[in-house]
C-alpha positions as CSV (number, residue, x, y, z in Angstrom):
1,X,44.8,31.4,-118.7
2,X,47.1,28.8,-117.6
3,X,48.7,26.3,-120.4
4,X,46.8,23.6,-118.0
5,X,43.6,25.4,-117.8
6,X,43.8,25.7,-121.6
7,X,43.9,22.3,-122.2
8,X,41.6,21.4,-119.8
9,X,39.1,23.6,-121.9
10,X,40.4,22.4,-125.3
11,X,39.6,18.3,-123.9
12,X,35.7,19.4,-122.7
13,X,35.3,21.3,-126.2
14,X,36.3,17.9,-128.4
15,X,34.0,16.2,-125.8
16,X,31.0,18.2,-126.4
17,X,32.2,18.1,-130.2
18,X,32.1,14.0,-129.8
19,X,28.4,14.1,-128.0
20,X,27.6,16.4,-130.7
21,X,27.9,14.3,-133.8
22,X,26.5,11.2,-132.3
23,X,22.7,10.1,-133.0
24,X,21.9,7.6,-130.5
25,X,18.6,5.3,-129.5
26,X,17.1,4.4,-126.4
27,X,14.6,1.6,-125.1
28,X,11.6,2.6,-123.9
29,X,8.8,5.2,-124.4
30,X,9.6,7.7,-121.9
31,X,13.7,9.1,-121.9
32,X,15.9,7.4,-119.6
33,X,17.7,9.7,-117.5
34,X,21.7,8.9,-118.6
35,X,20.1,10.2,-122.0
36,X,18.9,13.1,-120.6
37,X,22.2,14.2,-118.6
38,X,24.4,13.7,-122.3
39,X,21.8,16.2,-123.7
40,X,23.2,18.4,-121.0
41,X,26.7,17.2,-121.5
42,X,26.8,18.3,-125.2
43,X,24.2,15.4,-127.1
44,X,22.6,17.4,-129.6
45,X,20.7,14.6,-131.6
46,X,17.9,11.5,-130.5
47,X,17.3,9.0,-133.0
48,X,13.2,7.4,-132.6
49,X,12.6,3.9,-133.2
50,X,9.0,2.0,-133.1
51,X,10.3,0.8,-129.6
52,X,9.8,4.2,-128.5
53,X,6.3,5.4,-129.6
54,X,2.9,4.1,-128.3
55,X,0.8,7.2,-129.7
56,X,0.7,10.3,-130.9
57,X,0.6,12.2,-127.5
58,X,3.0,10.4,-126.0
59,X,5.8,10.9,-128.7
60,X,4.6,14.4,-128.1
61,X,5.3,14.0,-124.5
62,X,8.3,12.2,-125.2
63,X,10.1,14.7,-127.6
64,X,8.9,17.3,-125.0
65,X,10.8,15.5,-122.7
66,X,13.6,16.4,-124.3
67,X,13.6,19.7,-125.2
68,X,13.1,20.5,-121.4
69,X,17.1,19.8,-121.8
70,X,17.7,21.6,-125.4
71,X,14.9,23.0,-126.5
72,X,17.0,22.6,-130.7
73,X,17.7,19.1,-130.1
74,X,17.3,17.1,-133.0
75,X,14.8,14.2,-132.8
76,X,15.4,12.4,-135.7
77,X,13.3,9.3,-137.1
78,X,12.9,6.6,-140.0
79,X,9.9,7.6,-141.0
80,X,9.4,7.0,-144.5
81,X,5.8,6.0,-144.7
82,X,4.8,3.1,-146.6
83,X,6.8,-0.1,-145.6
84,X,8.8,1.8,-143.6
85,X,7.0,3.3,-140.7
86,X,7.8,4.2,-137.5
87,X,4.8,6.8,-136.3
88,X,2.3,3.9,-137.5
89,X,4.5,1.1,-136.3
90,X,1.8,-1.1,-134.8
91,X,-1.3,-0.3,-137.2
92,X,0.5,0.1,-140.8
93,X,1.1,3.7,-142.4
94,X,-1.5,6.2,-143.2
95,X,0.7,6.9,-146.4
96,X,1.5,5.5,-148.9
97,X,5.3,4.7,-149.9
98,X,8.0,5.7,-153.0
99,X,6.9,3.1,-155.1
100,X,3.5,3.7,-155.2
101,X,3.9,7.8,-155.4
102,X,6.0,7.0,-158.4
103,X,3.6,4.6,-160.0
104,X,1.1,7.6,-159.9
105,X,4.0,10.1,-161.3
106,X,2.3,13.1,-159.8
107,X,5.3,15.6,-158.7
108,X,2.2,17.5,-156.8
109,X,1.1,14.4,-155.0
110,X,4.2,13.6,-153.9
111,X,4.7,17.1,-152.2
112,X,1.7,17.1,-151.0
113,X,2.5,13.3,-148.8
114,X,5.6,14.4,-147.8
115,X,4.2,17.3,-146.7
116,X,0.7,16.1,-144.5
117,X,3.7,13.5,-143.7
118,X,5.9,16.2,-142.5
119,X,3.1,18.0,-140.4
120,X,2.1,15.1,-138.7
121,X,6.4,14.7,-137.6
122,X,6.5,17.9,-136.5
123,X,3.1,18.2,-134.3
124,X,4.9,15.4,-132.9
125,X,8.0,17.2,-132.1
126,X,10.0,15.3,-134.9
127,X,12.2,17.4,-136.5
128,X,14.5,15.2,-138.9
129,X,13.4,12.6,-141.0
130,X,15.6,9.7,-142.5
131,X,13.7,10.1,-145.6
132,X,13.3,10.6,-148.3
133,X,15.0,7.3,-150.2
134,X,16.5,8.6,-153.2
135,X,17.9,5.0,-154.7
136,X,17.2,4.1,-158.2
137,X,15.7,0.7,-157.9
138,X,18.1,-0.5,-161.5
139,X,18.0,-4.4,-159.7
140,X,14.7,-5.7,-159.2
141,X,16.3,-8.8,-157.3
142,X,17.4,-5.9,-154.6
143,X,16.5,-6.8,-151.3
144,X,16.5,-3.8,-149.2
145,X,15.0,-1.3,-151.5
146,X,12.3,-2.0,-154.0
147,X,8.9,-0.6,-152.7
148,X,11.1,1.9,-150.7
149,X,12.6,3.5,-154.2
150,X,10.4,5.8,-156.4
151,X,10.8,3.6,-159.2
152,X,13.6,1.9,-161.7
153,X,13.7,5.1,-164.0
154,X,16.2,7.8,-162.9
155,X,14.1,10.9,-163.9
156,X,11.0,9.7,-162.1
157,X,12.9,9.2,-159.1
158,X,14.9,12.7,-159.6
159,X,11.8,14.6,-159.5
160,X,10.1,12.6,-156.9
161,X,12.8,12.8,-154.6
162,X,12.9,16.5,-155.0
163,X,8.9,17.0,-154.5
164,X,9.3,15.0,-151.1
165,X,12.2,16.7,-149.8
166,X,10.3,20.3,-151.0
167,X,7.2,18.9,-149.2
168,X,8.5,17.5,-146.1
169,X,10.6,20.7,-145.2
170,X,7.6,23.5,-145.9
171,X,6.3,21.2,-143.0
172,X,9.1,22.5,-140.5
173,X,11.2,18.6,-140.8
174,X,14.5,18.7,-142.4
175,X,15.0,15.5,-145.0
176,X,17.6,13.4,-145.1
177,X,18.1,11.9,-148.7
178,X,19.4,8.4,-148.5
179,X,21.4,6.2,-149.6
180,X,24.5,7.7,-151.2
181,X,25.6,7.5,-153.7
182,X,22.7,4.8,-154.4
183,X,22.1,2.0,-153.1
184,X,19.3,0.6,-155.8
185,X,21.2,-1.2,-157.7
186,X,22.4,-3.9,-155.1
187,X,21.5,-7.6,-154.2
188,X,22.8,-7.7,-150.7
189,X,21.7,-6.5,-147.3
190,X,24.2,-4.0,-145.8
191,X,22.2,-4.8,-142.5
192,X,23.5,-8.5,-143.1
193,X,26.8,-7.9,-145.8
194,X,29.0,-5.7,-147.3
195,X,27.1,-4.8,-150.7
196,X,29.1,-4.0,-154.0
197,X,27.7,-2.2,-156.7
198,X,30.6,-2.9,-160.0
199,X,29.2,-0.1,-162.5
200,X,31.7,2.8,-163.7
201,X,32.0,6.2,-163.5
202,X,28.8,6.8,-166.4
203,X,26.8,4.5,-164.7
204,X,27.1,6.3,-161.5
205,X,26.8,9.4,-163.3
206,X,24.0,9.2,-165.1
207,X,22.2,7.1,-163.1
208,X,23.0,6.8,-159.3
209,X,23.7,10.4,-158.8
210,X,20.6,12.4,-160.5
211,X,18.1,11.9,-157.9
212,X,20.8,13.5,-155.3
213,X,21.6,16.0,-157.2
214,X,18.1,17.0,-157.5
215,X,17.7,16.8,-153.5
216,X,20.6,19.1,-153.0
217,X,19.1,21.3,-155.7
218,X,15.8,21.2,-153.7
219,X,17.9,22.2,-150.4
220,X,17.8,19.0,-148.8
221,X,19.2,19.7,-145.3
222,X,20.6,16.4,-145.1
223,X,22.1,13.3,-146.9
224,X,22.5,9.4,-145.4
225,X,25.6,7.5,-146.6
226,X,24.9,4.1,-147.9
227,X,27.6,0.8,-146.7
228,X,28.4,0.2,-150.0
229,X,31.2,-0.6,-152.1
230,X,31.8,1.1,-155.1
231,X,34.8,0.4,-156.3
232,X,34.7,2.7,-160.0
233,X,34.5,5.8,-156.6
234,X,36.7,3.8,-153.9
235,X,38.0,0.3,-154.3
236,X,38.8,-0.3,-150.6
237,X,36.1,1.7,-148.7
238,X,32.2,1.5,-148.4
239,X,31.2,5.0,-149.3
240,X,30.3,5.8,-145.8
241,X,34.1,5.9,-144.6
242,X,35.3,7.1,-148.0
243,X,36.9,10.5,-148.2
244,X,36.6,10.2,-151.7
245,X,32.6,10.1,-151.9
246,X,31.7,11.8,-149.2
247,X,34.2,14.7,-149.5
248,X,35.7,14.5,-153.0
249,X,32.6,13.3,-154.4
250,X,29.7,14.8,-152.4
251,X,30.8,18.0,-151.0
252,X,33.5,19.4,-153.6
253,X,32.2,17.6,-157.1
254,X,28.0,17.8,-156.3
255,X,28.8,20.9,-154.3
256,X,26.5,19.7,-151.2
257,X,27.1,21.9,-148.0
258,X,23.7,20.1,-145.7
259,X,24.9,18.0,-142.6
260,X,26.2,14.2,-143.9
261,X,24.7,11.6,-141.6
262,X,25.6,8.2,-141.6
263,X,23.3,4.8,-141.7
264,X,23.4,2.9,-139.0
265,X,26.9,1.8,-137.9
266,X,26.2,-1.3,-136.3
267,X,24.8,-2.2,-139.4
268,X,27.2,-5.6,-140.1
269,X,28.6,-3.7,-143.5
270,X,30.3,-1.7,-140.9
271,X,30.0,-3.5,-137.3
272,X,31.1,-6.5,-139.0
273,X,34.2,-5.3,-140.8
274,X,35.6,-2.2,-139.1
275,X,33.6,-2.4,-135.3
276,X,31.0,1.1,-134.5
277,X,34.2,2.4,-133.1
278,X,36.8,2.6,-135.9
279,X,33.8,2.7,-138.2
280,X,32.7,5.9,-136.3
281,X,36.3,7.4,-136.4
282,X,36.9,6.6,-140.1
283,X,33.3,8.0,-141.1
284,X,34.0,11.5,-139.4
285,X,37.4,11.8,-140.9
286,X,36.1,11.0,-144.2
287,X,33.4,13.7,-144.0
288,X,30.3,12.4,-142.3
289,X,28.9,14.5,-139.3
290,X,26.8,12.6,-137.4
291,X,27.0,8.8,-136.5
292,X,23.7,6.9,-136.2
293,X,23.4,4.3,-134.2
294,X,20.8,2.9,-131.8
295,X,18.1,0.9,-134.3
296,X,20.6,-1.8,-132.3
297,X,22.8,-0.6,-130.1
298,X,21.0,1.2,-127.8
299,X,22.6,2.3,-124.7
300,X,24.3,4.7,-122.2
301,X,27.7,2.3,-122.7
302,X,27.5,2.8,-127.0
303,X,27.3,6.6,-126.8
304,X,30.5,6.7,-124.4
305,X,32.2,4.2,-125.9
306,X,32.0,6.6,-129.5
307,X,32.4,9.4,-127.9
308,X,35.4,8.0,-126.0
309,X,36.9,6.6,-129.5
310,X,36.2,9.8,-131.2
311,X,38.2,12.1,-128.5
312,X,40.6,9.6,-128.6
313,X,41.1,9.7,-132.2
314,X,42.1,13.7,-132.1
315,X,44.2,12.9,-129.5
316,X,46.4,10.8,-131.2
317,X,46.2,13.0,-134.2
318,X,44.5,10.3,-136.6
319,X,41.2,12.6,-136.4
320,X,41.7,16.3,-137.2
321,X,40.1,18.3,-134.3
322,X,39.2,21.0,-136.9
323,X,37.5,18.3,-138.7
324,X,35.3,17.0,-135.4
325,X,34.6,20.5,-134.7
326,X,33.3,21.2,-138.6
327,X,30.8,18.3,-138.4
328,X,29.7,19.4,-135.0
329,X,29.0,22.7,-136.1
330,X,27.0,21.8,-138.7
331,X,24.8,19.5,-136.7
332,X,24.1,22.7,-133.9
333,X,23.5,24.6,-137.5
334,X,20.9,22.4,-138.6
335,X,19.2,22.2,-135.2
336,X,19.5,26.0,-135.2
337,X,17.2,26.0,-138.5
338,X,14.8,23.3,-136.8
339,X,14.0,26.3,-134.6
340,X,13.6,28.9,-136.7
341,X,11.8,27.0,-139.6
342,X,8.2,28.5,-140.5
343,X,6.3,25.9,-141.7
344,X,3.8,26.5,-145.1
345,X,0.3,26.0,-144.6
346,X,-1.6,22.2,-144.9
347,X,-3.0,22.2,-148.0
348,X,-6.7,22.7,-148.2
349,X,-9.5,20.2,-148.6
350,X,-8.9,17.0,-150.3
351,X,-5.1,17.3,-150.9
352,X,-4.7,17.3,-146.9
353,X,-8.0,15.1,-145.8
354,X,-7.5,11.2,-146.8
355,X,-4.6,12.3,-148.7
356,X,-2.7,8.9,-148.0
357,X,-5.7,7.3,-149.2
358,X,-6.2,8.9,-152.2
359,X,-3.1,8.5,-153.5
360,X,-3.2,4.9,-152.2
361,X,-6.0,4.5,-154.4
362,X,-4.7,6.5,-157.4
363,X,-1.4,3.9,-157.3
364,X,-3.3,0.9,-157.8
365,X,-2.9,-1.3,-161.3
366,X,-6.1,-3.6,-161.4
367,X,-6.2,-6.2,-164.4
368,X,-9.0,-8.7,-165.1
369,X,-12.3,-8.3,-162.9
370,X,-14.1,-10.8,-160.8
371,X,-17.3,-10.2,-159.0
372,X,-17.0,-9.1,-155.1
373,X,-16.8,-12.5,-153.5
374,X,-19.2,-13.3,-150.2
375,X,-17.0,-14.2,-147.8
376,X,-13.4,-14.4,-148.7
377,X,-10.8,-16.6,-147.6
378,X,-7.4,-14.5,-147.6
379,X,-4.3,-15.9,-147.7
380,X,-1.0,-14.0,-147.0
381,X,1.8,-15.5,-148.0
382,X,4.6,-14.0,-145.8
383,X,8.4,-13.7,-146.5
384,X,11.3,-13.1,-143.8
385,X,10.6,-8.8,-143.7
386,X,13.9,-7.0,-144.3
387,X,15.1,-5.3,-141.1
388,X,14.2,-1.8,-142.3
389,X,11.1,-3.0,-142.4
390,X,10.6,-4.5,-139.9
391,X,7.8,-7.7,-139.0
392,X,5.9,-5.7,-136.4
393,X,4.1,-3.8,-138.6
394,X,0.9,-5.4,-139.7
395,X,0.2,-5.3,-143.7
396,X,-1.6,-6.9,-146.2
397,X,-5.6,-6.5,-147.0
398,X,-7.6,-9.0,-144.5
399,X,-8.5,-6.7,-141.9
400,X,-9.4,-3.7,-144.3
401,X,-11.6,-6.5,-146.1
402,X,-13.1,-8.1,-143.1
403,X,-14.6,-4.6,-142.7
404,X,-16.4,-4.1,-145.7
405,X,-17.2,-7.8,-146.2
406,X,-18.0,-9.5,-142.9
407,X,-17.2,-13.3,-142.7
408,X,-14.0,-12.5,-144.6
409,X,-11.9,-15.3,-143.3
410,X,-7.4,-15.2,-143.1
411,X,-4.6,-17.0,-142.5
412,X,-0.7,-16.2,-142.8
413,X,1.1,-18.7,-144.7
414,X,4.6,-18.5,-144.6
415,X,7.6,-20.7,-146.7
416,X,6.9,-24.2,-146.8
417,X,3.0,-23.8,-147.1
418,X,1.4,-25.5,-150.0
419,X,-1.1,-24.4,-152.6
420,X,-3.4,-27.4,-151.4
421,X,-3.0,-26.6,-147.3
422,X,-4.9,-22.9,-148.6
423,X,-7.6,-24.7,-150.5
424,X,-8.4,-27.1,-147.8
425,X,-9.0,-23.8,-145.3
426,X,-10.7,-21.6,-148.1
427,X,-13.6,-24.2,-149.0
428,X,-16.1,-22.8,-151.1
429,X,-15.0,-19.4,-150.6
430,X,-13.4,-17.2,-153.1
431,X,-9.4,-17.3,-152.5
432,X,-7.6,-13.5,-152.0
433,X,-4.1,-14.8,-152.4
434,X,-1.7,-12.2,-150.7
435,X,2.1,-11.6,-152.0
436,X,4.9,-9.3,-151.5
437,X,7.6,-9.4,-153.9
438,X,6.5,-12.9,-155.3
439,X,9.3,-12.4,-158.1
440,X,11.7,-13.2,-155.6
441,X,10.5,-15.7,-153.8
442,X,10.3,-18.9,-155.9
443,X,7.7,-20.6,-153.3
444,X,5.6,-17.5,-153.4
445,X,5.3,-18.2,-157.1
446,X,4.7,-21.6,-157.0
447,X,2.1,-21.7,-154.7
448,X,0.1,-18.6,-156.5
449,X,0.6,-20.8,-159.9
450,X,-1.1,-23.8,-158.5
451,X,-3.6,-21.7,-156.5
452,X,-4.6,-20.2,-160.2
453,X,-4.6,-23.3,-161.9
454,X,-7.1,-25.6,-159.1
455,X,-9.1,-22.2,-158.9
456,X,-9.1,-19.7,-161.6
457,X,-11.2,-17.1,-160.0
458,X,-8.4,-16.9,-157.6
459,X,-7.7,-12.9,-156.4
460,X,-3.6,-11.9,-156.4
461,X,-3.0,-8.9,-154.6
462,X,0.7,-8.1,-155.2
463,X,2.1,-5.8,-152.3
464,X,5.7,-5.6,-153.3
465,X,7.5,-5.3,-156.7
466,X,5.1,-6.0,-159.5
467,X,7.4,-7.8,-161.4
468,X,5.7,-11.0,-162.6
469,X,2.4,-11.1,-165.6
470,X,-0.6,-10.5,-163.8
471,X,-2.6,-14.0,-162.8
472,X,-6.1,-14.7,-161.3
473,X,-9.3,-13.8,-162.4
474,X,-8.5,-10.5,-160.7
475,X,-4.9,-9.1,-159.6
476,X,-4.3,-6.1,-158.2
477,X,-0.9,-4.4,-157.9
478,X,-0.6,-2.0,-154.8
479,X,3.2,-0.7,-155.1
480,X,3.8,-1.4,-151.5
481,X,2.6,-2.7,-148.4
482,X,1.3,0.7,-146.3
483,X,-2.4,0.0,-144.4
484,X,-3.7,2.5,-147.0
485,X,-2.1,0.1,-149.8
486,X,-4.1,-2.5,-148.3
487,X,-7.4,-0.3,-147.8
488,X,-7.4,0.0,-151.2
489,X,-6.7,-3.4,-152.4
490,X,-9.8,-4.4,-150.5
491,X,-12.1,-1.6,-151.6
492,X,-11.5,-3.2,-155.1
493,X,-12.0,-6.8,-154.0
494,X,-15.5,-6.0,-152.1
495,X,-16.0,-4.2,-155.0
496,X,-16.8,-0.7,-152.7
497,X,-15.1,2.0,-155.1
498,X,-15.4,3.0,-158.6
499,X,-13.2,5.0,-160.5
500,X,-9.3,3.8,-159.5
């Protein structure tokens, strides 16, 4: 072989090493063709947003599709149920979320989600899930966690966290435990900021780090880096671009050995600071190996423009090529085990029928009791929904209740709305006052005090963080905002089931 030729093959192998580690969206419910010839070119993993599912069959068709290009490309997804869904996008989840599997503290349960969860990805053709969330929820002011976290105490969410990721991967889907090293105890957005979390080395310890280390003892295939500051670990990088968390701290200290994926980079933590392209170069060379990007960003121009910065970057000889070439390897490993993974059978009867339900049901705190009002009036107060949310998903109890009480009557109230504006629509009818995280929304309050004062047979259903004393005649606390969540809630109101 010529010393051209050589090079020539040395330049398309960092290219196909740069495809490799990306993890890209698209628009659209069908996958454009520039997507399909990168597959080709070396792409190796598809990142799923709500934009790109209708139904069932047609993600089926979808992730099909794909695999007519690479039948062990990974199709990767945000899927967390709960809040967070991206199956259920347009209806609400069919499963319950962290918070409320926590509040029930069932290890079992847990599995058992994460695993009906997991089967219901992979008929699907899903085969990696951005889930589990592994954050200790320490600051109940956070506002990108809360109902997304398995709870405030660190051993709760260590054994949750290991249940999911045991449950989701009998199903055939690799987890990817998020946010690390934590991102619970925070009070900024990384979507919108740089967060900073100011706690030392025993904090982090003892706190922080025991639900990860209990995913990587449960064989978590992968781990999400969180854009956050932690200065007691790094004092000048976010953790996902920090050689000293992610390989002094992750691989060599915790001894984790899984594929290291990155949240998204356009994300203005990063985007904001260090652009997708630096941010993308830095986050390889400290020891991630696979860039997500596309909940944004979600073109044929992105992917080249990181893949060009990447090959650059070993060009120049500020990016190892033997580092490039690790993280790509480790992404074709874990598609490699996508394939050959033999999935454990659904549970039988009850544990796998209405499972989502059930432990929808089981999560519930009801205090006080009212009778089942004829013809409700429900008012959802509504906050601005965090962006890994999301504010197409429907949630909240009126349409569940409308079912089992006809006449039910709603309206969605949002900041600015008064306490006497729902009392003039409700009338006579008994008021279902709707919240999500009222504890950090001083309006919310407000308007739920003065509802409860003019009307003391008021109903609070709290959907978010139960975090304030309970108020109305009858409140219930549903540990998230899933359509099971809200099911249940209004099974309790109509007063339809016994034994919660």
């Amino acid at each position: 072989m010529t010393v051209l030729a050589h090079r020539a093959t040395a330049s398309d192998e960092v290219t196909r090493d740069a495809l490799a580690v990306l993890q890209p969206g698209f628009e659209g419910t069908t996958a454009p063709a520039w997507l399909l010839r990168r597959i080709g070119e070396g792409l190796t993993s598809v990142g799923l947003f709500g934009r790109n599912i209708a139904s069932p069959e047609q993600l089926a068709a979808l992730t099909a599709q794909l695999r007519a290009e690479s039948d062990d490309v990974l199709v990767a997804i945000d899927e967390e149920g709960g809040d967070v869904t991206r199956l259920e996008v347009r209806g609400g989840s069919s499963f319950p979320g962290n918070l409320a599997l926590g509040a029930v503290d069932d290890t079992r349960l847990t599995r058992d989600v994460a695993h009906e969860l997991g089967r219901r990805l992979a008929e699907c053709g899903v085969n990696l899930n951005w889930a589990p969330s592994a954050d200790v929820n320490s600051n109940p002011d956070n506002p990108v966690i809360g109902v997304r976290s398995f709870g405030a105490d660190t051993h709760l969410a260590a054994r949750h966290t290991a249940a999911y990721v045991e449950g989701l991967q009998a199903a055939g889907v690799a987890a990817c435990t998020k946010h690390f090293p934590g991102h619970g105890d925070t009070n900024v957005d990384s979507h919108h900021a740089l967060p900073r979390i100011d706690v030392d080395l025993d904090t982090l310890a003892a706190r922080e780090l025991v639900p990860f280390r209990a995913a990587i003892e449960a064989g978590t295939k992968a781990v999400m880096s969180a854009h956050i500051l932690v200065p007691a670990l790094d004092p000048t990088r976010p953790a996902t671009l920090s050689p000293q968390i992610l390989t002094g701290l992750l691989r060599k200290e915790l001894g984790y050995e899984g594929l290291i994926v990155t949240d998204g980079m356009e994300m203005h933590a990063i985007a904001g600071t260090y652009g997708i392209e630096r941010g993308s170069v830095l986050a390889i060379a400290a020891g991630a190996d696979a860039i997500c990007v596309g909940g944004g960003l979600a073109d044929e121009d992105t992917v080249l423009r990181l893949r060009d910065a990447l090959v650059a970057a070993v060009r120049e000889g500020t990016l190892p090529q033997e580092r490039l070439a690790d993280a790509a390897a480790r992404v074709r490993a874990l598609a490699a085990w996508t394939l050959g993974a033999r999935p454990d059978a659904r549970p039988e009867g009850s544990r796998a029928s209405g499972i989502g339900l059930t432990a929808a049901r089981r999560a519930l705190v009801v205090t006080g009791s009212a009778r089942p009002p004829a013809g409700p009036y429900v008012a959802t107060l509504t906050p601005v929904a965090n962006i890994a949310v999301g504010d197409e998903t429907p949630w909240g109890p009126a349409a569940e209740l409308a079912e089992l009480l006809p006449g039910t009557a709603s309206d969605l109230y949002p900041q600015g709305a008064t306490a006497g504006e729902i009392l003039a629509a409700a009338g006579e009818r008994t008021v279902v006052a709707v919240v999500r995280d009222a504890h950090r929304h001083p309006w919310m309050a407000e308007v739920l005090d003065d509802l409860v004062e003019a009307r003391p047979d008021t109903v609070v259903v709290e959907m978010g963080l139960p975090r304030a004393e309970p108020r109305g005649a009858l409140h219930i606390a549903t540990h998230g905002a899933a359509r099971v969540c809200g099911r249940a809630a209004a099974e309790v109101v109509a007063g339809a089931v016994t034994g919660v």
